[in-house]
N, C-alpha and C positions, 0 to 999 in steps of 0.2 A: 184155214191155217190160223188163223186170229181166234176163232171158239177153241183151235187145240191146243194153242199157246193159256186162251185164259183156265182151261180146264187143268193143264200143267200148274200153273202157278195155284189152284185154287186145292190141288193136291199137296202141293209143296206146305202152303199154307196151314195148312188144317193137320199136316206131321207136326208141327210144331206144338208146345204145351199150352195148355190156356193163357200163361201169364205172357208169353212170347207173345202171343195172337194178339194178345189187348194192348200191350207195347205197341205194335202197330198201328193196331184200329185208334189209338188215343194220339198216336206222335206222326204226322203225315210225314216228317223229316225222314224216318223209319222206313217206310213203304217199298215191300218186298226187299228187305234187307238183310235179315235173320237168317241163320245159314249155322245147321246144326255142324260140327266136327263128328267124324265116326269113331267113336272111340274103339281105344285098341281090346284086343280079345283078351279075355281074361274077366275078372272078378273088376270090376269099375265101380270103382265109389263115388263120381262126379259125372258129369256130361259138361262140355264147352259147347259154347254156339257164337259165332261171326256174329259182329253188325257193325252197321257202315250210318254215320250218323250225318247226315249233310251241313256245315258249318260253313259262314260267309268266311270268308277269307281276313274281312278286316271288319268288325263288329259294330261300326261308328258309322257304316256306308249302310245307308238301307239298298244298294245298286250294286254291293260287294256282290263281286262271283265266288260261288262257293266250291267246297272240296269234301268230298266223302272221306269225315274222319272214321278209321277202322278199330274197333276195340272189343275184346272177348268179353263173357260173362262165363261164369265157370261156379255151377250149383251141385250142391249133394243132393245125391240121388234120394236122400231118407228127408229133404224138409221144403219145409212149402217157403216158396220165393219169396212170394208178398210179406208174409210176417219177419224173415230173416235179418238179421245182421248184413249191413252191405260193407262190402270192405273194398273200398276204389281205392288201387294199388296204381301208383302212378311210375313208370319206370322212364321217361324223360326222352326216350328213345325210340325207335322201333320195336313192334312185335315180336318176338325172339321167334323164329323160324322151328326150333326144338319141341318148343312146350303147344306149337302148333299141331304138329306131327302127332304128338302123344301128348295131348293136355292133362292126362289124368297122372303122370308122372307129378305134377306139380303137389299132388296130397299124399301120393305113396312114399316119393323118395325125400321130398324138399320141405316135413312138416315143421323145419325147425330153423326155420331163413325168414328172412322179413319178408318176403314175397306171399307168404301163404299161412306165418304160424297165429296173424290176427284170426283169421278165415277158421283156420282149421280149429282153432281153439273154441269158438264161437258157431261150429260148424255154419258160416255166414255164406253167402255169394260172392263170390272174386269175380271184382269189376277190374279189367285191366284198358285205358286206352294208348292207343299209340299217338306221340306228340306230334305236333303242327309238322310240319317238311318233312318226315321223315316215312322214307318206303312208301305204302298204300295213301299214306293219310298227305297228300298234298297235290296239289292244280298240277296239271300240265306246266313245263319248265318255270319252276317256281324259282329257279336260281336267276331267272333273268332282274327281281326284284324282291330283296329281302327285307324289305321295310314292315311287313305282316309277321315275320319271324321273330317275334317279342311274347316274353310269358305273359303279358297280361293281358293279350290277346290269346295264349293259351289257358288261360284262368277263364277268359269268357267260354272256348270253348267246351271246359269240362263243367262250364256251371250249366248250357243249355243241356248237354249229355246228362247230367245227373236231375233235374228238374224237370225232364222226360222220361227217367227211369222211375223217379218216385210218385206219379201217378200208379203206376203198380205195384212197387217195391216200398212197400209201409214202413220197415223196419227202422234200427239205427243206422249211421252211417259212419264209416270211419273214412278220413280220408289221411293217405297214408303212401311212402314212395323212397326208393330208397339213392341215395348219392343225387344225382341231380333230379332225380324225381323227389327225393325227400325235399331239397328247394323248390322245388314244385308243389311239393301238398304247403308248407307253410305256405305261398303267398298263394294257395287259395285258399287261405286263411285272412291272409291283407286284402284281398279283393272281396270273394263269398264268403265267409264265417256262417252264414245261416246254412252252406250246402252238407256239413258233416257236425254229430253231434261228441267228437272230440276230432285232432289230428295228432299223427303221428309221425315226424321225420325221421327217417332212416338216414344215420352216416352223411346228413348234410353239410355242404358248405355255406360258405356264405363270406363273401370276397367286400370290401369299399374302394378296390382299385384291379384293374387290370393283371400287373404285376406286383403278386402279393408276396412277401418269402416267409410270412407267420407258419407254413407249413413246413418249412424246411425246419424252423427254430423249436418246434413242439417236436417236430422225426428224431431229432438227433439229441432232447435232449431232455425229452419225457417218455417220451416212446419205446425207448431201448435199455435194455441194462449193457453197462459199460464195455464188455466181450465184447458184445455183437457190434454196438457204435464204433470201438477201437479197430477193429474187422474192415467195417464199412469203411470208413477213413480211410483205412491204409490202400483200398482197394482202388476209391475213387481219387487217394491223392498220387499212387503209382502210374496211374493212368495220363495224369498230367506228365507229371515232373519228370516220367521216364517216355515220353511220347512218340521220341525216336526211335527207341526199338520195340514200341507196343503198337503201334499205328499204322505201322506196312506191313504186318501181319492181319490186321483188320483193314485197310486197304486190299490187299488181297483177297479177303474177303470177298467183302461186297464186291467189287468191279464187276462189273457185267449184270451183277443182280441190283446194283444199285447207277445209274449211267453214267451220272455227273460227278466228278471228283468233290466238288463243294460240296454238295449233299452228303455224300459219302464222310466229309470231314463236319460238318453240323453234325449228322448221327455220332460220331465220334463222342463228340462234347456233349453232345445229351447225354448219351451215355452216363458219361465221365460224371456227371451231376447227378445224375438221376440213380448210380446203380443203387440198388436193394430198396428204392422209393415204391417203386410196385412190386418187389416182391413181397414187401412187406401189407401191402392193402391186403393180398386175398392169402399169406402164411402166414402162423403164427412164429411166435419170435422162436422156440426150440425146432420146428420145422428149417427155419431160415437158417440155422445156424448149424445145425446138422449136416443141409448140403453141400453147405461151403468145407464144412470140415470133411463131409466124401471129397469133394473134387478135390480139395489141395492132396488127399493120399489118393487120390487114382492119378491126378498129375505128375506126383511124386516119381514113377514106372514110367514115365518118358524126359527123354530128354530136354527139359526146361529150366533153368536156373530156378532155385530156390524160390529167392525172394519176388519174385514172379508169378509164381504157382494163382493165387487169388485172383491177382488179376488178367493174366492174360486165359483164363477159364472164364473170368465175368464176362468180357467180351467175345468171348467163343460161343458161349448159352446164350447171350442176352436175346433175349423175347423169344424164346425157346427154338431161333431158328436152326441153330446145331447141335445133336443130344449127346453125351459123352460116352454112349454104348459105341458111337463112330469115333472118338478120337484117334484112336489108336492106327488106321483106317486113311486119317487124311492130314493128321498133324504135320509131318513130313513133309506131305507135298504143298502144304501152306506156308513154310519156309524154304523150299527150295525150289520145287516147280516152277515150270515159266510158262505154264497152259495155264487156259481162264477157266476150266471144266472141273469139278472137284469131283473124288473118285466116288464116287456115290449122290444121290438120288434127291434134292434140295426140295423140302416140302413147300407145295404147294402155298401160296399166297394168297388167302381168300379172302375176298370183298363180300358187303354188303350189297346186296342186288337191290337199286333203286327200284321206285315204283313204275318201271315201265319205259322210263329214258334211256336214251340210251349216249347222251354227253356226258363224254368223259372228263370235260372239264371241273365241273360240278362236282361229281358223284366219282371220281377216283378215289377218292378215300375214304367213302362208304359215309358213315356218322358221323364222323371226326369233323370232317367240313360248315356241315349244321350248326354244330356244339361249341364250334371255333368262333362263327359269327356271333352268337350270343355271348360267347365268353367276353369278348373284345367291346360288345357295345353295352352291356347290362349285368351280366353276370360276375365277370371277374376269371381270373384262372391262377392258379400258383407260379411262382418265378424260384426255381432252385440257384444258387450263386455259389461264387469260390470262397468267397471271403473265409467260412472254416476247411477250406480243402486245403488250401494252398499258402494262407498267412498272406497277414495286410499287408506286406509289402507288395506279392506280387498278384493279389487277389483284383486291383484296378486293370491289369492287363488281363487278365481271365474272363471279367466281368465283362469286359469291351468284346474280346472274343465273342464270347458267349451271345449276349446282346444279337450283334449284329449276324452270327450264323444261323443263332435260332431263332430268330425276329425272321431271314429271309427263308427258314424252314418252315416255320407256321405257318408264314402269309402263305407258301402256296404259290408265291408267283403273282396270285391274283390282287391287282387292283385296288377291288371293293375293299377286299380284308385291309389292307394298307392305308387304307384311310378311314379306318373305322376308329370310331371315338368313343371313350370307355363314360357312360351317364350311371353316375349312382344313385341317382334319387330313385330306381328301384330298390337298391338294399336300404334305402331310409325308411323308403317304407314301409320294409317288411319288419324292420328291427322296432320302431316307432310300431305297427300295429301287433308286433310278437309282445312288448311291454306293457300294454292296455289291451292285451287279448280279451277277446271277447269269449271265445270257446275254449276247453283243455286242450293244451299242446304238449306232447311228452316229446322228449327229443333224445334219441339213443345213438352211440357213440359208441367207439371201441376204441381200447386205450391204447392199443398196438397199431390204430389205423393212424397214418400219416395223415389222412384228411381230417382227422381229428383236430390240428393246430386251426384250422378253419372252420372250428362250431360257431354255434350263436352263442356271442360272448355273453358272461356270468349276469355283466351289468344291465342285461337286456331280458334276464330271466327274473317274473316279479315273485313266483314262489307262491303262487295262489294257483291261479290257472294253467301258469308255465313252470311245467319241470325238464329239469336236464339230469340225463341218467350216462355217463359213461361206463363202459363195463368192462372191468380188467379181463386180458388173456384174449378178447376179442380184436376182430379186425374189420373190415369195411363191411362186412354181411354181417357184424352186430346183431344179435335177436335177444328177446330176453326169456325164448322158451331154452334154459340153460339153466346149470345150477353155478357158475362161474361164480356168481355173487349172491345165493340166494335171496340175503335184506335187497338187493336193487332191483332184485327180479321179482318176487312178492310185490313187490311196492308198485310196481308198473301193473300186474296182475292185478293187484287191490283198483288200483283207480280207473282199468277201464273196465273189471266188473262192475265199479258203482255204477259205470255211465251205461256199458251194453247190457248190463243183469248177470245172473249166474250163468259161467258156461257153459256148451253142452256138449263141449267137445269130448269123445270117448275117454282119451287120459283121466280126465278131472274128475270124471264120474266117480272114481276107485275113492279117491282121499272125499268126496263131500259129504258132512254131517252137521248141517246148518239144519234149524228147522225149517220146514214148509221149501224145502228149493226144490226145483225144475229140476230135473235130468233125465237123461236120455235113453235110453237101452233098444236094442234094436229096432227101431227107426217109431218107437213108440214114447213119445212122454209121461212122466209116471211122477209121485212127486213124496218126498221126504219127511215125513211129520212123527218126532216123539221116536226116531229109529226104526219106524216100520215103512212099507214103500207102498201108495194108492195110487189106482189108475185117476184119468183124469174127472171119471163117476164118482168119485171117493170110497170106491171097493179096494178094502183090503189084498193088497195082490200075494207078498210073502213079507216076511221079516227083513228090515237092511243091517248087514252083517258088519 
């Protein structure tokens, strides 16, 4: 059994490409790790393959127990690994379960999102890892002690991961991630600077306290043009100040989907603060303001007061648990019914499936719990307030509200989180090492994203090494393969072709007419000189048109 088992693996082994094979043979950490994706039928322009990188848990302990972090690699099929472009795309989070399924979707359908348009443009390698706690990549009941749950212990684990890749993988490196991964690739930037030879954050924040409300103050009053802010307002301040007759209509709601009456009334007020704050991350502003202008004229055809219509529709959609193709359906019996069953079919509520545990305590809310600990001890997270919903008079009693229902929504219940203390001297020093950058940092924004009030501030950008590009009409998935701004977008294009060379992404190939440049043509390099195109013998091959 032991020769069938080694003869299996020696199979497995040897399916694999040269450059996989030597990633092993070179990284013991590696060893039988590599685990190709089948990709789906069809024309495939990429291949993904699994690996599982073994990392101590706490980097300071040479007797740290360690945890197989899990992270894809995802190459075009037309170019050789070792010389490529690497683009380690850090998403702050778990694997997405999707792009597992069909990884080659990420270069068909998604060439124009920060997850893949460096890659694709540079036809480079997409290194993707999954972060510390999260899903595959973490110990046995890791929630019992989250003291290892800090980025600069996840900064060490992507520098042993990327300083094991580039024994094989020669090329450039970018390092690059978007919302909390984009504050991810900066401080590994504060930490490793030698590990990528520019970085790039996507839509990052970057917080100096716990409860910050700079994102509130940028949403409402850069972000918007005056319609839609006037809109928003009147929605979230109906919401308050009419509470009595908006609130046991959403009481009714939830009950039963939601257990506890307090909870039920925190979600309330999150609400009431938050509405159109995510809608507005992943819509743009004429999208946003469109729907609101359907619902008020589909609400208009039932029976609801007027001045109503906005808001008691925000609360009925909010997080898309009720869709208005049903209103018609169960409006009705939300105001007069005295059953807890609503006449139709409440979609499923689904969680992230933890790595393998099965404590519900932990891992009930999927990622949100992980992201919660860090946010509270290191990170930071936004604090939306009344103070402009409701006017300073009665904005001290809102805020106390507020405060304390969603202070006992966040914690969870739990303990730990409640006595968690917020230390900044991580954003010091990522701000401190963003202003003496050592390496290019370009940093893209969208000027429609809320998260935007929480960039790295101007005073921190020295305009050598460090640019900051925000891009109008854009939103949290900011990219700059757009023509929204062309000057912003050229200008991010210009600087990281100085640093990775000319692209060779199929697009770019059309418009280049540089002398002597590289490009690419079916899965062949050929190159530019004087307007004619030579193979890489320097034979004449045709004319470039």
């Amino acid at each position: 059994m032991t020769m069938c088992l080694m003869t299996i693996g020696a199979i497995a082994q040897d399916a694999l490409p040269l450059w996989a094979q030597e990633l092993m043979n070179k990284n013991p950490e590696m060893v039988d790790s590599i685990r190709m994706i089948q990709p789906s039928e069809g024309g495939c322009i990429s291949q993904t393959y699994t690996i599982y990188y073994h990392q101590p848990l706490n980097h300071s302990n040479l007797y740290s127990p360690t945890f197989p972090m899990r992270a894809t690699i995802t190459v075009f099929n037309d170019t050789d690994v070792t010389t490529a472009v690497n683009h380690f795309f850090i998403g702050g989070y778990a694997l997405e379960d999707w792009w597992l399924d069909d990884p080659d979707l990420l270069f068909k359908d998604l060439q124009e999102y920060p997850i893949t348009e460096i890659a694709h443009r540079y036809r480079g390698t997409l290194i993707m890892p999954e972060y510390r706690y999260f899903q595959f990549s973490a110990p046995p009941k890791c929630y019992e002690n989250l003291d290892d749950l800090r980025s600069e212990e996840a900064a060490e684990d992507f520098h042993n991961f990327i300083k094991a890749l580039k024994k094989v993988m020669k090329g450039k490196w970018v390092i690059s991630g978007n919302s909390k991964g984009g504050n991810a690739a900066l401080l590994q930037h504060a930490f490793h600077p030698e590990d990528g030879d520019v970085f790039v954050p996507y839509s990052a924040p970057f917080f100096d306290t716990y409860c910050d409300t700079q994102m509130q103050h940028y949403w409402l009053n850069n972000g918007l043009n005056q319609e839609i802010h006037d809109k928003l307002m009147t929605i979230r301040r109906t919401s308050i100040t009419r509470k009595d007759y908006i609130y046991p209509i959403y009481h009714k709601m939830m009950k039963g989907y939601i257990p506890s009456d307090d909870e039920i009334y925190a979600r309330y007020l999150a609400m009431a603060a938050h509405f159109g704050f995510d809608e507005c991350v992943s819509a743009s502003m004429k999208d946003f303001y469109d729907d609101l202008t359907h619902n008020r004229e589909t609400l208009a055809r039932y029976d609801i007061q007027q001045e109503d219509n906005d808001t008691v529709c925000a609360i009925m959609l909010y997080y898309g648990m009720y869709r208005l193709k049903n209103f018609g359906s169960w409006y009705s019996w939300l105001k007069n019914s005295k059953t807890q069953s609503p006449p139709f079919h409440r979609p499923q509520k689904t969680m992230q499936r933890p790595f393998g545990v099965k404590e519900n305590e932990w891992w009930k809310q999927g990622k949100e719990l992980a992201y919660e600990y860090q946010s509270k001890t290191e990170l930071g997270y936004y604090d939306l307030r009344f103070d402009e919903i409701v006017g300073e008079e009665l904005a001290p009693i809102w805020n106390a509200e507020y405060k304390k229902w969603i202070g006992n929504l966040r914690d969870y219940n739990t303990p730990m989180f409640a006595s968690c203390t917020f230390d900044r001297s991580l954003y010091d020093h990522a701000v401190s090492t963003t202003k003496n950058a050592i390496k290019p940092i370009i940093f893209i924004y969208g000027e429609d994203d809320p998260w935007t009030g929480a960039a790295m501030k101007d005073e921190y950008i020295n305009g050598t090494n460090v640019r900051k590009f925000i891009l109008p009409n854009q939103n949290h998935f900011a990219h700059f393969t757009s023509n929204t701004d062309k000057e912003q977008c050229n200008t991010i294009c210009q600087i990281l072709d100085n640093i990775l060379s000319v692209p060779q992404g199929i697009d770019d190939i059309k418009v280049v007419k540089e002398q002597n440049c590289k490009v690419l043509r079916n899965g062949h390099i050929y190159i530019l000189r004087n307007g004619k195109m030579y193979n890489t013998a320097g034979i004449l091959v045709s004319p470039e048109n």
